[in-house]
C-alpha positions in Angstrom: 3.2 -4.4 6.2 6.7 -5.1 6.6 7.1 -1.6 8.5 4.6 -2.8 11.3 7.2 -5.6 12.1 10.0 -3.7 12.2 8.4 -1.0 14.8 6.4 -3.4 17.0 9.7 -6.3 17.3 6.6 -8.7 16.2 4.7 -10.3 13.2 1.2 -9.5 13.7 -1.9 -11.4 11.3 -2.2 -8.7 8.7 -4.9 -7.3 6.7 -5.2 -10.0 4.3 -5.2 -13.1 6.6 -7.3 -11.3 9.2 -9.9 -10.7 6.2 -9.8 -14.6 4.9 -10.7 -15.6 8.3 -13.6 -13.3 8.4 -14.9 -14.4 4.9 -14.0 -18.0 5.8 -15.7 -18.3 9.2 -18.7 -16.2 8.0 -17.7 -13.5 10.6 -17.7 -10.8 8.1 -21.4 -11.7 6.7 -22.4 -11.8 10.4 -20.9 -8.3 11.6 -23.5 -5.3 11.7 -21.7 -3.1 8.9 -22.1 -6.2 6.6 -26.3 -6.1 7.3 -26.3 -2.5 7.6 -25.2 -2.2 3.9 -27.3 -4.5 2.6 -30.4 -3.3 4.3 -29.7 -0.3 2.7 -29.9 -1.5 -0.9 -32.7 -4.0 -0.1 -34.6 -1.0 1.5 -33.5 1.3 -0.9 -33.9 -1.2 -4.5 -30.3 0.5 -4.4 -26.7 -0.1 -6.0 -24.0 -2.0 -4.0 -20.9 -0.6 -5.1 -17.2 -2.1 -4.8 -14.1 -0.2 -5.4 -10.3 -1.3 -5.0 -7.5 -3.2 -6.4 -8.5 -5.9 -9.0 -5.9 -8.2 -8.4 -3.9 -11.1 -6.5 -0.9 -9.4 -5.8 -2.3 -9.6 -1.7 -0.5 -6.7 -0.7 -3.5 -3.9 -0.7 -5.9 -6.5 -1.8 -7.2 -9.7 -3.3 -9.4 -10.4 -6.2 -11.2 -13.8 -4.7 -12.6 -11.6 -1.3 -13.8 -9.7 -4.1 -15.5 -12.7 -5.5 -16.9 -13.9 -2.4 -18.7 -10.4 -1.1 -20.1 -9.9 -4.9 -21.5 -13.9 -4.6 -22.5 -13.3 -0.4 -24.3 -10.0 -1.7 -26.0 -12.2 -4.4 -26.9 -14.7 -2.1 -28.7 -12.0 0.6 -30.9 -10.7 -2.6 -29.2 -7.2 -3.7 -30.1 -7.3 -6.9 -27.7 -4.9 -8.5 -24.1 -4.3 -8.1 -21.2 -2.0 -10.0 -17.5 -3.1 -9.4 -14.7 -0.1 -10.0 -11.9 -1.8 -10.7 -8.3 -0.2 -10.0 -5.8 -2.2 -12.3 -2.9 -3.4 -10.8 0.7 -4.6 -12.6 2.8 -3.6 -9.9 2.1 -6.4 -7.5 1.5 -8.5 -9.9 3.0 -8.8 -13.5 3.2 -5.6 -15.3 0.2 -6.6 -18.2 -1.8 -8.9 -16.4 -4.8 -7.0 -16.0 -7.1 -8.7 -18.5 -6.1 -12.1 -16.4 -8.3 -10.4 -13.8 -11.1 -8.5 -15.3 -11.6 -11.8 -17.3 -12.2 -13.3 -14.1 -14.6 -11.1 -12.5 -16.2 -10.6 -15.5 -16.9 -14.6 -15.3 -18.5 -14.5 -11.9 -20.8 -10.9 -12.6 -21.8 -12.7 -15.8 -22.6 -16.0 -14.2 -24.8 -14.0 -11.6 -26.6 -11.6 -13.8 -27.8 -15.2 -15.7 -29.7 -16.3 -12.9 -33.3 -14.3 -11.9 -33.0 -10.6 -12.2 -29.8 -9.5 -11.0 -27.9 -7.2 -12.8 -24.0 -7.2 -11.9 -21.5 -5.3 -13.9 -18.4 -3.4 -13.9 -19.3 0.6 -14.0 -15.5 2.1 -14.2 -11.8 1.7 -13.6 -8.6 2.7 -14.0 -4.3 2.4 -13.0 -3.6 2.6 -9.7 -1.4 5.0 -10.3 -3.4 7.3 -11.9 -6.9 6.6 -10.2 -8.5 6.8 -6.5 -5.2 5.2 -4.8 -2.9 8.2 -3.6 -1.4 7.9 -0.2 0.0 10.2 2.5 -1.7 13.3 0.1 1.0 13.3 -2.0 -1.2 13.9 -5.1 -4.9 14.4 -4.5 -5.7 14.7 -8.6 -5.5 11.3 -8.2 -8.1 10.5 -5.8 -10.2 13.5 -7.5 -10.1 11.6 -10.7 -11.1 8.8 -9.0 -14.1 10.5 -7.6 -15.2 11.7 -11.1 -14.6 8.7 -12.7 -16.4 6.1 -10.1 -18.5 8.8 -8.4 -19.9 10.8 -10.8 -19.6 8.5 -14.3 -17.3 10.6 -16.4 -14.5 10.0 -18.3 -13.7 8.5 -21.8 -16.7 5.8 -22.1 -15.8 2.0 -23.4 -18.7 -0.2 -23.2 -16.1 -3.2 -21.6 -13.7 -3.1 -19.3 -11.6 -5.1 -21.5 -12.0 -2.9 -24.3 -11.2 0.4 -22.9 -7.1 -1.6 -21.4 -7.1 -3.6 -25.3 -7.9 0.0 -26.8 -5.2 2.3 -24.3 -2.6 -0.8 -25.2 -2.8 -0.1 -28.7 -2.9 3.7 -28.1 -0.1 3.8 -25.7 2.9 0.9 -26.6 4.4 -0.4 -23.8 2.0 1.2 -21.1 1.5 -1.0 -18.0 -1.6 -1.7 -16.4 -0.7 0.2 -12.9 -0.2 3.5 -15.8 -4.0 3.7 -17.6 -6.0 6.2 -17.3 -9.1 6.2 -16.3 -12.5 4.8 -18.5 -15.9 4.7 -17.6 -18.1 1.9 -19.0 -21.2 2.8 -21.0 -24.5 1.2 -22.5 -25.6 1.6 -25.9 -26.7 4.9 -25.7 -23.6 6.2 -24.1 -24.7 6.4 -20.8 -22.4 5.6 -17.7 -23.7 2.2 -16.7 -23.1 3.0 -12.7 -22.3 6.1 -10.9 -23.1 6.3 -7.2 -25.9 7.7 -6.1 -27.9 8.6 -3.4 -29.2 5.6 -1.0 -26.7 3.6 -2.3 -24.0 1.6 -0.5 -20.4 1.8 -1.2 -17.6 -0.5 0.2 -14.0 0.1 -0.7 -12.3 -3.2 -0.6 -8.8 -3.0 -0.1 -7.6 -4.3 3.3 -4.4 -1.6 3.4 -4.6 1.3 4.5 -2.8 3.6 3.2 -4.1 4.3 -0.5 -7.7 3.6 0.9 -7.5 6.4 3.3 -7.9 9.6 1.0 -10.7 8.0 -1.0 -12.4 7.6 2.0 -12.4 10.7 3.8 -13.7 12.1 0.2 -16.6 9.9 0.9 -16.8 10.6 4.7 -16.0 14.2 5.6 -18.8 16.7 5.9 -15.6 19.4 5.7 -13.8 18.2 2.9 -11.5 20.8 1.2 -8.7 18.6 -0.8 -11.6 18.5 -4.0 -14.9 19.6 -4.6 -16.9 16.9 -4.5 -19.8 17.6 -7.3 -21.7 15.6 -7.2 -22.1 14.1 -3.5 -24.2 11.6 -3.3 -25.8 10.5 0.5 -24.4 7.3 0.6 -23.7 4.2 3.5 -19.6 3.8 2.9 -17.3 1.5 4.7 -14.2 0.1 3.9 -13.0 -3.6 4.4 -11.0 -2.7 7.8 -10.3 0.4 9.6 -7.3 2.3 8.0 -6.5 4.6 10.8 -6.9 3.6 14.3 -6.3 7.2 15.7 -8.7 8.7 13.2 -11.1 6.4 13.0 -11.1 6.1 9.0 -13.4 5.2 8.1 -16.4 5.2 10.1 -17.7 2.0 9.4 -15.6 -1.3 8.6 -16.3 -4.9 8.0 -13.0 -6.5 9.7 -11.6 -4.8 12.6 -7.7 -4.4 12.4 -4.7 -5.8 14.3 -4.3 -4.5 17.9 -0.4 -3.7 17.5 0.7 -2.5 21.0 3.9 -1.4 22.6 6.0 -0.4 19.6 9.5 0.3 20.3 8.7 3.9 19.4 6.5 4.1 22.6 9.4 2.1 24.2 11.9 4.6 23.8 9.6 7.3 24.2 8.7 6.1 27.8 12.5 5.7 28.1 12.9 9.7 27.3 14.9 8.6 24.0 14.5 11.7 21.6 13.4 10.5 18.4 13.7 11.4 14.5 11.5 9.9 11.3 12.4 11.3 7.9 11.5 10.2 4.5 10.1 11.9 1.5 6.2 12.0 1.1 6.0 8.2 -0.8 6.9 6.9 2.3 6.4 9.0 4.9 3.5 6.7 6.7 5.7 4.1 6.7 8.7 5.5 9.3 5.5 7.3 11.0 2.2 5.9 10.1 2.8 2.1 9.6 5.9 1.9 12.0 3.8 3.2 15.0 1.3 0.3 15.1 -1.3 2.0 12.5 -1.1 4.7 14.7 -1.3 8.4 13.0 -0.4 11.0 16.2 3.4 10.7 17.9 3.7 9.7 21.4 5.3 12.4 22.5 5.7 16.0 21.0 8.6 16.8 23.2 10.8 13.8 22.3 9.8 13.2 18.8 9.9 15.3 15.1 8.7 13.7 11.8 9.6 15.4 9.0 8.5 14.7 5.6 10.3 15.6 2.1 7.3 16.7 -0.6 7.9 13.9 -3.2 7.8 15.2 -6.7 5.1 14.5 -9.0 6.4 13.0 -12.0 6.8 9.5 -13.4 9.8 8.0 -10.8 11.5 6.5 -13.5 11.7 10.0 -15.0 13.1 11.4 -11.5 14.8 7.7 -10.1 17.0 10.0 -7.2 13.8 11.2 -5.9 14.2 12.8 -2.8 17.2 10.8 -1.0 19.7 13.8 -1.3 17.3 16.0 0.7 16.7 13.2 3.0 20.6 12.4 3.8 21.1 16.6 4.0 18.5 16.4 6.8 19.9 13.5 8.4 23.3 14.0 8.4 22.9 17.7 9.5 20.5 16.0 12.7 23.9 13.6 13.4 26.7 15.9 13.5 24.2 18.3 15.7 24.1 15.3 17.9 20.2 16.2 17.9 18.7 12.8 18.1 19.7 9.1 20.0 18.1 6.9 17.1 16.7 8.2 13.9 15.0 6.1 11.3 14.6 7.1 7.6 13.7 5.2 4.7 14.4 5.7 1.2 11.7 5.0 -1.4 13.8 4.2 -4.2 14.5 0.8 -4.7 10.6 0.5 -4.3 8.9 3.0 -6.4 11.3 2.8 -8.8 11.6 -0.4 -8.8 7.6 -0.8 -9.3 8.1 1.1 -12.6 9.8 -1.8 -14.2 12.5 0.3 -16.0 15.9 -1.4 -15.5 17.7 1.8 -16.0 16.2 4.1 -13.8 16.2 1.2 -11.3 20.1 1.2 -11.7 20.1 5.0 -10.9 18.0 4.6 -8.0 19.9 2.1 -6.3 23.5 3.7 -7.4 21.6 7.3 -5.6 20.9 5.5 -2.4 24.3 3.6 -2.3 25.8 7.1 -2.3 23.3 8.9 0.1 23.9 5.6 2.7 28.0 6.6 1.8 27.2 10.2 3.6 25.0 8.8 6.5 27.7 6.3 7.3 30.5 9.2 7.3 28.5 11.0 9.8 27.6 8.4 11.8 31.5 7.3 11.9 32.0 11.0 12.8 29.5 10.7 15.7 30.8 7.9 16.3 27.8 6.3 16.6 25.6 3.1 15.0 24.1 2.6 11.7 21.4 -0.3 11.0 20.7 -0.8 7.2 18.1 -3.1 5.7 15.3 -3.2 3.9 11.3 -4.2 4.5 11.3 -6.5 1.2 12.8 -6.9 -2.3 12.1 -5.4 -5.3 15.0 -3.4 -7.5 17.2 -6.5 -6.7 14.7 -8.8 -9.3 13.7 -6.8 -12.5 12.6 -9.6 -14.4 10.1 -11.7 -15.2 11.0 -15.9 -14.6 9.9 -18.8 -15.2 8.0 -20.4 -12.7 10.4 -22.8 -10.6 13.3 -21.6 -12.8 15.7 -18.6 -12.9 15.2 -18.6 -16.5 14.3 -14.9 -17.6 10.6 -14.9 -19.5 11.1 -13.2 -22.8 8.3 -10.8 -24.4 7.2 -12.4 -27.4 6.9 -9.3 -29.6 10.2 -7.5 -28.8 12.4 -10.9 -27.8 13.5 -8.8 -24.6 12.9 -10.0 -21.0 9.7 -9.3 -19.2 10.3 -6.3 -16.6 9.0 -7.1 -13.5 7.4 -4.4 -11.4 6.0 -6.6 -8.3 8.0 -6.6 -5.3 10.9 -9.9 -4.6 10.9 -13.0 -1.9 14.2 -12.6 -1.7 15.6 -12.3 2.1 16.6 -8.9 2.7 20.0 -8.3 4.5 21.2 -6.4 7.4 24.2 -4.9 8.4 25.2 -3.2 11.7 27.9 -0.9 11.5 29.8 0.1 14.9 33.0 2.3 14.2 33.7 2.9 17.7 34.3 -1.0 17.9 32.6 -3.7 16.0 34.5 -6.3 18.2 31.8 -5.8 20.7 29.1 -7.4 18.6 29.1 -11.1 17.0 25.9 -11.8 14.6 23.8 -14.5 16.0 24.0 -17.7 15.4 20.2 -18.0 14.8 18.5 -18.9 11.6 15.0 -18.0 12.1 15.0 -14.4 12.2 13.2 -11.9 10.2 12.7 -8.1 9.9 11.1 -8.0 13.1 14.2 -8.3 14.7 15.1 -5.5 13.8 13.7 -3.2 17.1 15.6 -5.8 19.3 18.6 -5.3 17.7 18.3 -1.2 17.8 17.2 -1.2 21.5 20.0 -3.6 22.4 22.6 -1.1 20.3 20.8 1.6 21.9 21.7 -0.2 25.7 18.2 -1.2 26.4 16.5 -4.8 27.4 14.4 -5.7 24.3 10.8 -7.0 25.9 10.3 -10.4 26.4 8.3 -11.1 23.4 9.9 -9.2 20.7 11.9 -11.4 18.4 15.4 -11.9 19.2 18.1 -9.3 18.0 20.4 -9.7 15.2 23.4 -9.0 17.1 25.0 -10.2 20.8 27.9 -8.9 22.9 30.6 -11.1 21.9 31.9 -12.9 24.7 
């Protein structure tokens, strides 16, 4: 997560990598969660369920650590096995989801050849429509999720395949992160896996934030977002821990980075008064994510987080979002003089960007280009600092290209280029802007810097010694 590095001033091994070396070493297969689960279904003769993202995009998950716990959980004797598969095309190309159900399909067929296994996919759905919601900005989402995985119902299809080929030729130009939800079926019409008691269920995405709601629908005795009906007894983990304060979930099979001393807590212990604002999309990620996976604030006194409610409508049918409200807020907490650092994010170029429509794109970016117009007025009135950048790329690269090439890919059917709804590689920028007087600073002359650089660069601006071991500020005091 890009917006770990920017709060903790260092690159920490993230969920991904941390999970590789697990599944590598055997560390994972070893762990007590891992034996716990499959003791259940061994005990049980029960179902070993997997639900998460069904692709390689590697940004919430990864289709081969898929592969490798559904051939480990062969290989300890659970005989049967239902994969719900969350379709991707936003980390990955916009379409590519038969590429990967294809795949898996392979290695559950190749499995179910050999003695008496039987190992299938039971259900699925877009991301965007099914089980992955973050920050409870739409719980529908996870409640279809819950019917659909949970309890078998929905539209039946008797492939995975079939049910995407069939909403493809339903729904024109619909992208794989879009489709709703489908449940597969057997020959009589009969969901082929719904959870059920005794049975063991891991969610497999290594992110946290679109895994937390689906757990605590699994994991809360309390739960009020949905009604649950049915709610099976099951064993439920999740491939790390997703919140460190909370403890969701329960169980895990790869413990998390330890991110410590976050230049949030640094200015905290410092008695800087603080300010995090975005809308709902990405609210965790100027809270949440930039805290070190760390949920609470460090201070009540010295801190507010405040949160915009995102809309809940297609972003390339609302591509402004919520930035208006956002600068209102902000600019209001500058000329009160309210706050010494504030940091805000603005989820447009991203979520609109993931949508893959060029021209909603170009009113996203043309929004946030005039919201960042009003902060930097206020901050010039204040005279104080503004910091822009960004935690990746994605609404500066809207098509698809050739590999190696900048050659746009064309679709064959319409002869347009391919939209591209993945995120960019592309170095962000950053600009500092000082009106009280930029011939203080001088960029440095370093070439190996990254977005981690950026809390150096704030606490420096800010007049504080950056610690030892956060990477090196952007800026210097020109001599």
């Amino acid at each position: 997560m890009g917006h770990n590095a920017i709060g903790a001033g260092r690159v920490y091994d993230q969920g991904a990598r941390l999970v590789n070396k697990a599944i590598d070493s055997g560390a994972l297969f070893r762990g007590p969660v891992w034996k716990e689960l499959i003791s259940n279904c061994l005990h049980h003769s029960s179902t070993l369920h997997f639900i998460g993202l069904l692709s390689d995009g590697n940004v919430h998950s990864h289709i081969d650590q898929l592969k490798a716990l559904i051939r480990h959980a062969a290989q300890e004797g659970v005989k049967r096995v239902r994969v719900h598969v969350l379709l991707d095309g936003r980390d990955v190309p916009p379409t590519s989801a038969l590429v990967y159900l294809d795949d898996l399909e392979g290695v559950l067929a190749e499995i179910s050849r050999t003695g008496d296994f039987d190992y299938r996919i039971a259900s699925g759905g877009g991301r965007m429509k099914v089980t992955m919601d973050r920050y409870e900005a739409d719980w529908r989402i996870v409640q279809r999720g819950w019917r659909t995985h949970v309890k078998g119902e929905g539209r039946g299809f008797r492939t995975a395949r079939e049910a995407v080929e069939t909403y493809r030729r339903e729904s024109p130009g619909i992208i794989d992160q879009d489709l709703p939800p489908f449940v597969v079926v057997d020959e009589q019409g009969t969901p082929v896996g719904p959870v059920r008691d005794n049975d063991s269920v891991i969610f497999f995405n290594f992110r946290g934030d679109r895994a937390i709601e689906i757990s605590r629908a699994f994991e809360e005795p309390d739960f009020s977002a949905f009604r649950r009906d049915p709610y099976p007894k099951v064993l439920y983990a999740g491939m790390m821990e997703y919140d460190g304060d909370l403890h969701i979930p329960k169980k895990f099979l790869v413990a998390p980075p330890a991110i410590d001393r976050t230049m949030g807590e640094y200015l905290v212990a410092s008695g800087v008064t603080q300010m995090a604002i975005s809308e709902t999309q990405k609210f965790g990620h100027v809270t949440y994510f930039f805290n070190g996976n760390r949920s609470g604030k460090f201070d009540e006194k010295l801190e507010d987080y405040i949160e915009i409610p995102s809309d809940r409508v297609p972003f390339e049918q609302r591509p402004w979002m919520k930035a208006a409200e956002i600068t209102d807020r902000v600019a209001e907490a500058i000329r009160d003089n309210a706050y010494r650092f504030i940091r805000l994010n603005y989820a447009n170029g991203d979520m609109v960007g993931h949508t893959g429509v060029l021209q909603a794109v170009e009113i996203a970016v043309e929004s946030v280009d005039l919201c960042i117009g009003r902060v930097r007025e206020a901050v010039a009135e204040a005279r104080g600092i503004l910091v822009v950048s960004a935690d990746h790329g994605n609404a500066d690269d809207m098509f698809e290209r050739k590999a190696g090439s900048s050659q746009v890919v064309l679709d064959p059917g319409t002869g347009q280029p391919k939209a591209k709804t993945s995120h960019s590689l592309n170095p962000v920028p950053v600009y500092v802007y000082d009106p009280a007087d930029m011939r203080r600073w001088r960029l440095s002359d370093r070439q190996d810097l990254g977005i981690a650089s950026l809390a150096a660069t704030c606490l420096v601006l800010l007049g504080f010694r950056p610690p030892v071991d956060y990477e090196s500020p952007v800026i210097e005091l020109a001599t």
